[in-house]
N, C-alpha and C positions, 0 to 999 in steps of 0.2 A: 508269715507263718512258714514254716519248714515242711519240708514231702517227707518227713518219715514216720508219719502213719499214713495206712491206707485211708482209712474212713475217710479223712479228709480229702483225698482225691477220687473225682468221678469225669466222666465223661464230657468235656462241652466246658469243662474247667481253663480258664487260662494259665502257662504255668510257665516258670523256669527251668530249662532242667542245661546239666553236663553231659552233654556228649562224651564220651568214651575217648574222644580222641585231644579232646580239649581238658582230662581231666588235670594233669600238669598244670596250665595256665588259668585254670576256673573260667573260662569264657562262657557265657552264658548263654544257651538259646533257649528263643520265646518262642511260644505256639498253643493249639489249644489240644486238649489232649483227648487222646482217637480211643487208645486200649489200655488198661493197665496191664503188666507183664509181671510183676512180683505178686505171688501167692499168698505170702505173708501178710499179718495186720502190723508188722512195724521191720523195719529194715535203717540201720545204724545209719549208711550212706544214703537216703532216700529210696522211695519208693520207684522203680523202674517202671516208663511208662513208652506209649508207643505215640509219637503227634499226628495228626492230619495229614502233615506232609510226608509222613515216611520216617523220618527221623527217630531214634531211641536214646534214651539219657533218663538220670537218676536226679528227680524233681528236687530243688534245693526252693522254689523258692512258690508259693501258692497265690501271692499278693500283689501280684503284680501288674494289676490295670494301670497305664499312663508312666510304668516303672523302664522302660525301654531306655538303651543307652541310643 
């Protein structure tokens, strides 16, 4: 499943998201996620969320138990 609706993301979620800085190369970080940060109920490039560790990036991917590279 894809992050570009809100509803589908909440708190305690595992998720994929792109870093800002990685969007060029699509590299993907995993984490679980802390805050949402987009207002909106649907966002073209994914929902922006904030992870546990600090980190910020736009969820590409919601399904991803055991999916780690």
């Amino acid at each position: 499943m894809d992050g570009q609706y809100r509803k589908d993301i909440y708190p305690g979620l595992e998720v994929a998201i792109i870093l800002k800085k990685d969007q060029r190369s699509g590299k993907k970080t995993y984490g679980i996620v802390k805050d949402l940060l987009t207002s909106a109920a649907y966002h073209s490039r994914g929902i922006k969320v904030r992870l546990e560790d600090g980190q910020v990036g736009r969820v590409v991917e919601t399904d991803v138990v055991g999916d780690e590279d």
